[in-house]
Structure formats: C-alpha cells, structure tokens
C-alpha positions in Angstrom: 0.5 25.4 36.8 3.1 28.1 36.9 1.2 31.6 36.5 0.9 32.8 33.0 2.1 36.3 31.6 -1.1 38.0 30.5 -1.1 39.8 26.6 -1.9 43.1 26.3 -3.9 42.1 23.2 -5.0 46.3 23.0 -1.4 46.6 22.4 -0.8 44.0 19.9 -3.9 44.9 17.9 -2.1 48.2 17.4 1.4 46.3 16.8 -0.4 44.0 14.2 -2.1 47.6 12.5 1.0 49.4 12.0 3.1 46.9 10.9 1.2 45.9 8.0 -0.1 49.4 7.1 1.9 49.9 4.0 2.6 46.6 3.3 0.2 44.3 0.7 2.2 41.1 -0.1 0.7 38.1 1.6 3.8 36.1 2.4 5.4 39.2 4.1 2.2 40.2 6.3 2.5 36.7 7.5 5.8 36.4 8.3 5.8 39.8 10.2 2.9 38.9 12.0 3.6 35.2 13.0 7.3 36.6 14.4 5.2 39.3 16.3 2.6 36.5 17.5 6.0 34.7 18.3 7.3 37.4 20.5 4.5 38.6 22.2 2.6 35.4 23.2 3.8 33.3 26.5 3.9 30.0 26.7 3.5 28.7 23.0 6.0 26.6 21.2 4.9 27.3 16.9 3.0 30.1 15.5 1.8 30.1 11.9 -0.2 30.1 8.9 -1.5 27.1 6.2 -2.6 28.2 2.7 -4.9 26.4 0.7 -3.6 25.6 -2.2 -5.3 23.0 -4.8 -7.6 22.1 -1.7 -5.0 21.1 1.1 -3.6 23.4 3.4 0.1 24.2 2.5 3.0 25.2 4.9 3.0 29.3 5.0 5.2 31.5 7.4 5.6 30.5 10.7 7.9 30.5 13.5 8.5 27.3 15.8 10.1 23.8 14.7 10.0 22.5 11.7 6.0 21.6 10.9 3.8 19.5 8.5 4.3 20.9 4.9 0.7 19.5 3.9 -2.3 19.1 5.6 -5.6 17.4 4.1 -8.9 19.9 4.1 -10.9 18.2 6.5 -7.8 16.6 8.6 -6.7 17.2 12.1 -7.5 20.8 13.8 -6.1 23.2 11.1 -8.1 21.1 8.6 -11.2 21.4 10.5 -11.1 24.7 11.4 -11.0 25.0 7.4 -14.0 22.4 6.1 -16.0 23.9 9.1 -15.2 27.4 8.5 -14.1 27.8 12.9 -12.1 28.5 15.1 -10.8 25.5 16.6 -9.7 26.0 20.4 -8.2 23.1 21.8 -7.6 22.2 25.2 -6.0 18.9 24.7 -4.8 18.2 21.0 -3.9 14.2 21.6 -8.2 14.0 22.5 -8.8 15.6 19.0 -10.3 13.0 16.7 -7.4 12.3 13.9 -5.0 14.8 15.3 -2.3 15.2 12.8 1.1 15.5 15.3 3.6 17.9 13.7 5.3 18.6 17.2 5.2 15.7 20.2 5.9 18.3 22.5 2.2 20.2 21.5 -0.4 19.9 23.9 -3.2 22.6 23.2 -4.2 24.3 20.2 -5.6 27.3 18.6 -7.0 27.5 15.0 -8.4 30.5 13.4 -9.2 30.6 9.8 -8.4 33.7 7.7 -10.4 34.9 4.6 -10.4 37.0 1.5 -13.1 37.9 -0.1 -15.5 36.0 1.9 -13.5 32.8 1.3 -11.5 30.4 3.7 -7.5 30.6 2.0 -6.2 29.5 5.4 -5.6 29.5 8.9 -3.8 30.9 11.7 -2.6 27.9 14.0 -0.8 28.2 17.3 0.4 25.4 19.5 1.6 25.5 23.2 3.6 22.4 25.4 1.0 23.0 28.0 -2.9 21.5 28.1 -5.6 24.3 28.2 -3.1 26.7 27.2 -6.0 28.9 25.2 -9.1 30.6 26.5 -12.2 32.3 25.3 -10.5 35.4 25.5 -7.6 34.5 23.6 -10.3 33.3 21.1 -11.7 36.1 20.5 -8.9 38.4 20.3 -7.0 36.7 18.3 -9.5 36.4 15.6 -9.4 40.3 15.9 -6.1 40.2 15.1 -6.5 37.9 12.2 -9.5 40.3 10.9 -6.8 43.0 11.0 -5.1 41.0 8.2 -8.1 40.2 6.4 -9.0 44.2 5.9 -5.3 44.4 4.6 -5.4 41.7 2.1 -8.6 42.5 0.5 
C-alpha cells in the first residue's frame, strides 16, 4: 500500500470551528464541512451526511458521486450506525452484513452519527477505494469534529 498523507486533525478541528462560527443553518454547516472533509482527507472517494427524515435516512450534502437518496434505519452501515446509536468503522464494506452499495468503487467505511438535543438526526459517512482505509485514530477525531457541529446546531 502506497504511504498515506497523514491529517493534521488539530488543524482541521480549528478549520471546522471557524467556519461554522457565525453560521446556524444546517444544510449550509454541512455543505461547508463535507467540502472541507473533501479537501483535507487523502485517499477517500465521497464524503457526506444522511438526515433522518420520517424514520429513513435521506440524502444531505455531500461531495463524491452521485449516492443513495434513501437509506432504511437499520440498513447497511449508515443505517446501523443510526438504529445502534455508533460509529461504524469499516475495514472492508462488501464483508458488512446487508451492505447497501451506492459506489462499486467503495471499499472501507466510516460512519459517525450526529445528534441534537440528545437525539440521532443523522450521520456523517465517508467512503475510501481502498480496504482499511480508517483507523482508531481517525475514529476518534473525526467524531470530535462531528461534536463541533453538534455544539453549533443545538
């Protein structure tokens, strides 16, 4: 495996801060971040959110291929990571019981949900073309980053 470009996830922490900081619409907080997310992560091929809406997870901003507009609660990674109320990190999406394949070209996962007011309302899901793309690390910084937005939108 070629060597992968480490994130300064200090950095991007700050990034994620500032450019939500005046900003309280939903749609636009995820659109700024998934095209940050986008830029600053290597070696990932769609970066986005699902929102529930009448109890399936519905298309939100992303940026990547075209995706899956609707996704059952309950249902492949993003809707597990929702009905179990985890993150979902995924070494090798195709060994996922019912993986629901939105990109061929996918081979790992990551799968953080995002709350308001205590409550799962979606998810943040990032795929890469490469098996074991995501670590522990990546985990757990992420979810920092998705706790960033979770402060905001309360």
């Amino acid at each position: 495996m070629t060597e992968m470009k480490q994130t300064n996830y200090d950095l991007l922490q700050k990034q994620v801060e500032s450019l939500i900081e005046d900003e309280s619409n939903l749609i636009a907080i995820l659109s700024n971040i998934s095209a940050l997310l986008n830029d600053t992560l290597p070696q990932i091929n769609w970066v986005g959110f699902y929102l529930i809406n009448e109890n399936e997870l519905i298309l939100g901003p992303f940026q990547g291929h075209p995706a899956c507009m609707h996704i059952p609660i309950g249902k492949g990674v993003c809707g597990t990571a929702v009905q179990d109320d985890t993150t979902q990190c995924i070494d090798d999406v195709h060994a996922f019981p019912g993986h629901i394949a939105c990109d061929a070209n996918s081979k790992s996962e990551l799968v953080i949900p995002v709350h308001k007011d205590n409550d799962v309302i979606g998810v943040l899901d990032i795929d890469a073309p490469i098996k074991g793309r995501f670590s522990e690390t990546d985990a757990t910084k992420l979810k920092k980053v998705v706790q960033i937005i979770e402060q905001r939108i309360k």
